[in-house]
Kinemage of the C-alpha trace (Angstrom):
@kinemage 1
@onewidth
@group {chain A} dominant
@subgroup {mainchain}
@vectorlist {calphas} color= white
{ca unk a 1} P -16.747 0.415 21.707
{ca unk a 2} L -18.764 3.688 20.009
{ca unk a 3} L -15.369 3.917 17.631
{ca unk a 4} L -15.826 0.265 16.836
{ca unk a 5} L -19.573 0.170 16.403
{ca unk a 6} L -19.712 3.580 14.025
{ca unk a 7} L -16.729 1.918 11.886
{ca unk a 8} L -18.743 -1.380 11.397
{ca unk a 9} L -21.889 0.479 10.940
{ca unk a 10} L -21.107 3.809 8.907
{ca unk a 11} L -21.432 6.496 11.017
{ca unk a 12} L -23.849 5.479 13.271
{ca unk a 13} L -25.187 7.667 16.351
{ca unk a 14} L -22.748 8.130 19.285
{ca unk a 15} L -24.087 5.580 22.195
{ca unk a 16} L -25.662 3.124 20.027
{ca unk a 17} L -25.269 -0.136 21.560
{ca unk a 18} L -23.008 -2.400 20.830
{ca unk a 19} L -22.092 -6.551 21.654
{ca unk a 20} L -18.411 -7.744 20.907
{ca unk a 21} L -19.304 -11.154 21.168
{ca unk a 22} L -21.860 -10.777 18.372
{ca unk a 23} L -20.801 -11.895 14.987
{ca unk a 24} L -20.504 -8.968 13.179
{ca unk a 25} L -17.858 -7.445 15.297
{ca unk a 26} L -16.006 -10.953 15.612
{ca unk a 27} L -15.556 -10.913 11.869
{ca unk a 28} L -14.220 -7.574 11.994
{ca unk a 29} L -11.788 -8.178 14.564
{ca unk a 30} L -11.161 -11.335 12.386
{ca unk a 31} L -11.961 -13.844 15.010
{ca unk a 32} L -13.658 -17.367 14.629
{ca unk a 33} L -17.354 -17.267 15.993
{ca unk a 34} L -16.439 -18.563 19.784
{ca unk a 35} L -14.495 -17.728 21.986
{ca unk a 36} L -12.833 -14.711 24.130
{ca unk a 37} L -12.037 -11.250 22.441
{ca unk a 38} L -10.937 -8.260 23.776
{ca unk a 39} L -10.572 -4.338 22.494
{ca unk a 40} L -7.113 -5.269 21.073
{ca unk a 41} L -8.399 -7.141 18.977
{ca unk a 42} L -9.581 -4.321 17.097
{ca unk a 43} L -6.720 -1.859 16.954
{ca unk a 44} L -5.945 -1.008 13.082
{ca unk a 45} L -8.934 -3.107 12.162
{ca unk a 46} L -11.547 -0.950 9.781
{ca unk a 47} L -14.999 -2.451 7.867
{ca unk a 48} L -14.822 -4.939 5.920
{ca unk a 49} L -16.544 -6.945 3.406
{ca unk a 50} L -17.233 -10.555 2.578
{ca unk a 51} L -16.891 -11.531 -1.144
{ca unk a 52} L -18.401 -15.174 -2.634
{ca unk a 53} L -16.483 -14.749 -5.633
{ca unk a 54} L -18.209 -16.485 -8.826
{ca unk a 55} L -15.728 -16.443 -11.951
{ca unk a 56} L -16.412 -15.714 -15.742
{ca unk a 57} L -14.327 -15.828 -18.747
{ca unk a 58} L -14.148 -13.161 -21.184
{ca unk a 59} L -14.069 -13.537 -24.910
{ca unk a 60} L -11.656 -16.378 -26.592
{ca unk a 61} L -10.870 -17.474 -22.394
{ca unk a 62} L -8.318 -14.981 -22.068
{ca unk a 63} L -9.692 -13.235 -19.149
{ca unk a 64} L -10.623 -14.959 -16.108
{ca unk a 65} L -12.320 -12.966 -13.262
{ca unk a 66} L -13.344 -13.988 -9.662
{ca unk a 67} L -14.531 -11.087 -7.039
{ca unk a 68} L -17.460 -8.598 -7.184
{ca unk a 69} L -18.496 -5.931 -9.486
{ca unk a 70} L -21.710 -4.103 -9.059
{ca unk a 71} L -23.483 -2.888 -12.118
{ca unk a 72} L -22.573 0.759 -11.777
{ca unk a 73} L -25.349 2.515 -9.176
{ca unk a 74} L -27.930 -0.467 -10.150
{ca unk a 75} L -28.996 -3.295 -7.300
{ca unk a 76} L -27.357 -6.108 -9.535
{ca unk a 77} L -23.997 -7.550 -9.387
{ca unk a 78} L -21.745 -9.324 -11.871
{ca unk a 79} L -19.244 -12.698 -10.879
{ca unk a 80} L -19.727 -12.853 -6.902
{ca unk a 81} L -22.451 -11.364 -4.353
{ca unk a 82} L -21.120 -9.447 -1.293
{ca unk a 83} L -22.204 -9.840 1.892
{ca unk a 84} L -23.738 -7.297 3.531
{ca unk a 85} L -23.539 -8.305 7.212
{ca unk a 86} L -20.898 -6.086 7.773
{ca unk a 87} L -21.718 -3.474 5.838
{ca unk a 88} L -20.552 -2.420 2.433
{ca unk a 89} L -19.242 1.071 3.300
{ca unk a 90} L -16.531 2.685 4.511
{ca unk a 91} L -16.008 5.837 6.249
{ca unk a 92} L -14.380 8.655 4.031
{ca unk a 93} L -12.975 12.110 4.494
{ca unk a 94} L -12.877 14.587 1.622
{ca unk a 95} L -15.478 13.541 -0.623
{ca unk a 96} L -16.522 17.113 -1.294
{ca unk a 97} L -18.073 16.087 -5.294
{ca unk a 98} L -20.355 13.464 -4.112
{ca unk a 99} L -20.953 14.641 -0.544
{ca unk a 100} L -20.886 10.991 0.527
{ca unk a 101} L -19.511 10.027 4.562
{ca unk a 102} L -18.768 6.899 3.480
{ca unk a 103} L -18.135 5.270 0.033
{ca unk a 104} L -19.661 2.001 -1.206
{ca unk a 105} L -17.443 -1.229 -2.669
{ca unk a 106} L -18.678 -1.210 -6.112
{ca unk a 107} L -15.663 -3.522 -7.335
{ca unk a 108} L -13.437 -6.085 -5.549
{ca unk a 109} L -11.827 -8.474 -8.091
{ca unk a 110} L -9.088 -10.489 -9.335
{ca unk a 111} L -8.514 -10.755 -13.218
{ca unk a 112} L -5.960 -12.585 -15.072
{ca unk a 113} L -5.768 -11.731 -18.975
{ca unk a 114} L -3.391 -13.824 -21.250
{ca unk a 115} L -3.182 -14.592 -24.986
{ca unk a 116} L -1.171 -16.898 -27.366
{ca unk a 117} L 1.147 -14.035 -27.982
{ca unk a 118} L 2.844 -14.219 -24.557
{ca unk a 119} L 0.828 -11.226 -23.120
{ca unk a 120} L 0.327 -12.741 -18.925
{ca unk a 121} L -0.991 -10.233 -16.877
{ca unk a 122} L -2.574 -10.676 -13.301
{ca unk a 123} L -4.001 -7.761 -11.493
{ca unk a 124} L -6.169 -7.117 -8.022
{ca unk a 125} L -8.398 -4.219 -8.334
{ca unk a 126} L -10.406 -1.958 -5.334
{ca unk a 127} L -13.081 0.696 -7.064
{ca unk a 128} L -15.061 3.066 -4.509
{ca unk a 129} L -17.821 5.201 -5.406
{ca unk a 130} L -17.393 8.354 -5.945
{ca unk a 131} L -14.191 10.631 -6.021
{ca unk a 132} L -12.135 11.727 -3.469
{ca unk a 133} L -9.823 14.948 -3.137
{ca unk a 134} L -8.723 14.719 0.027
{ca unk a 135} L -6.993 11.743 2.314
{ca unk a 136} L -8.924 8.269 2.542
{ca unk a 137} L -9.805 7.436 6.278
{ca unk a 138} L -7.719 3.889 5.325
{ca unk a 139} L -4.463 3.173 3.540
{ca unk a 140} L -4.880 0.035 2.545
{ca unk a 141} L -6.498 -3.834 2.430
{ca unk a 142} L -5.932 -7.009 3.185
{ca unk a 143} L -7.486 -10.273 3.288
{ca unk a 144} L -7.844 -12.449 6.078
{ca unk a 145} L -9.091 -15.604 7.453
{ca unk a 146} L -11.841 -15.827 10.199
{ca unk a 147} L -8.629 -16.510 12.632
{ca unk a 148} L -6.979 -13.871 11.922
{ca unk a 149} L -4.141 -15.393 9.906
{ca unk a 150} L -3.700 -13.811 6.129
{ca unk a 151} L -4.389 -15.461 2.977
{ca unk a 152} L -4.710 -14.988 -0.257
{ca unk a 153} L -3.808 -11.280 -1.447
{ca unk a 154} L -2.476 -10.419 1.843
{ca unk a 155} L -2.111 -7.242 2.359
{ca unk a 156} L -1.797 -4.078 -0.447
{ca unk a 157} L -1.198 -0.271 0.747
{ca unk a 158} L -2.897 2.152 -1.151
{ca unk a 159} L 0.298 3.751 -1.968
{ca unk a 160} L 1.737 0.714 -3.515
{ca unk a 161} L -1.286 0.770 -6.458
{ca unk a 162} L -1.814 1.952 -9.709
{ca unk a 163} L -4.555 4.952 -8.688
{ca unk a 164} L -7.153 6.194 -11.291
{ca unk a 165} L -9.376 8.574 -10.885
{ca unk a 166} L -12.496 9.748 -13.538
{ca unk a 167} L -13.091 13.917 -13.987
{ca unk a 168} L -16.544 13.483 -13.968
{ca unk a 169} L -20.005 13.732 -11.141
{ca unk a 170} L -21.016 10.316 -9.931
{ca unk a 171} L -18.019 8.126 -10.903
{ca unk a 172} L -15.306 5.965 -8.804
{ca unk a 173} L -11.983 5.416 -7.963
{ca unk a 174} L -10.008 2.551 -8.807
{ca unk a 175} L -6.868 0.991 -7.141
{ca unk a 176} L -4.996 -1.909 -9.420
{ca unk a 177} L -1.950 -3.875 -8.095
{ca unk a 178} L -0.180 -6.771 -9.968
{ca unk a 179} L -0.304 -9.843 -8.249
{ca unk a 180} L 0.762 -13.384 -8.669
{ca unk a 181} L -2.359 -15.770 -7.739
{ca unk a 182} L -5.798 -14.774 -8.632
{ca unk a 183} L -8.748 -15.380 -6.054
{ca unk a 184} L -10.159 -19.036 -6.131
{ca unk a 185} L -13.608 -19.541 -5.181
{ca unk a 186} L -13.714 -19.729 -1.590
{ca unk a 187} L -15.340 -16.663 0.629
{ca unk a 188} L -12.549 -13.410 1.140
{ca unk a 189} L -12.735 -11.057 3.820
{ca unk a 190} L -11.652 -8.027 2.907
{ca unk a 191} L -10.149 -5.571 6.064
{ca unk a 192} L -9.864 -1.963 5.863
{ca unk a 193} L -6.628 -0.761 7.869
């Protein structure tokens, strides 16, 4: 119960207490608000976030967008808000630049960019804060329902992305997959595993 209260919290102090039937842990177990739950529940689960996508289009409507994107270190946020009842962190090893324990979610997003020239592109893309040089504590996403079941985006390893990385202090990394269906504009809970 520590393990599962630190990982929804950040790295909060060993013997902090802790409720599984309270919300916050339901939703990272990915359970509906009622009803039982047990430890198993959580095994392979890590943070996640909750996205109310909004959408833009970008200049002649060739790009559409639905997700989150924070303006970079500000307190505003572009397209969707994210929620922040479970937290908007997650724990990280090896951030040696940045010394950060945990990195935040500064974009979470869906774009699809076309043209009358036949260019069709659809991408998913994860950016963290800060750089990392060392193994993530998580190896991928996925999205899932409030029951558990998967939707949308499903799920995406790490390893199966288009990584990118900036040289310089105070910058991000950014994960980019190709998918077939952008986000609509329902909520998206986003699991760490």
């Amino acid at each position: 119960m520590n393990e599962i209260n630190r990982e929804l919290r950040g790295y909060t102090a060993s013997g902090t207490s802790i409720s599984l039937g309270s919300s916050t842990p339901r939703r990272m177990a990915g359970h509906i608000t009622s009803g039982a739950i047990s430890m198993s529940d959580f095994y392979g689960a890590r943070s996640h976030i909750v996205i109310d996508p909004g959408g833009a289009f970008g200049s002649g409507n060739t790009t559409f967008t639905r997700g989150y994107i924070k303006d970079y270190y500000g307190s505003g946020s572009h397209l969707g808000s994210l929620s922040t009842s479970a937290g908007v962190y997650i724990p990280s090893s090896g951030d040696t630049l940045n010394q950060f324990t945990e990195r935040e979610v500064i974009a979470c997003y869906t774009m699809h960019m076309y043209n009358s020239y036949g260019f069709n592109q659809k991408t998913f893309k994860l950016s963290l804060a800060g750089q990392i040089y060392s193994g993530n504590t998580f190896t991928g996403i996925r999205e899932k329902l409030l029951n558990n079941n998967y939707t949308g985006q499903f799920t995406k390893a790490l390893a199966d992305a288009t990584f990118s990385s900036a040289s310089t202090f105070n910058t991000w990394d950014q994960w980019k997959w190709t998918i077939t269906n952008p986000w609509g504009g329902t909520f998206k809970y986003i699991h760490w595993y």
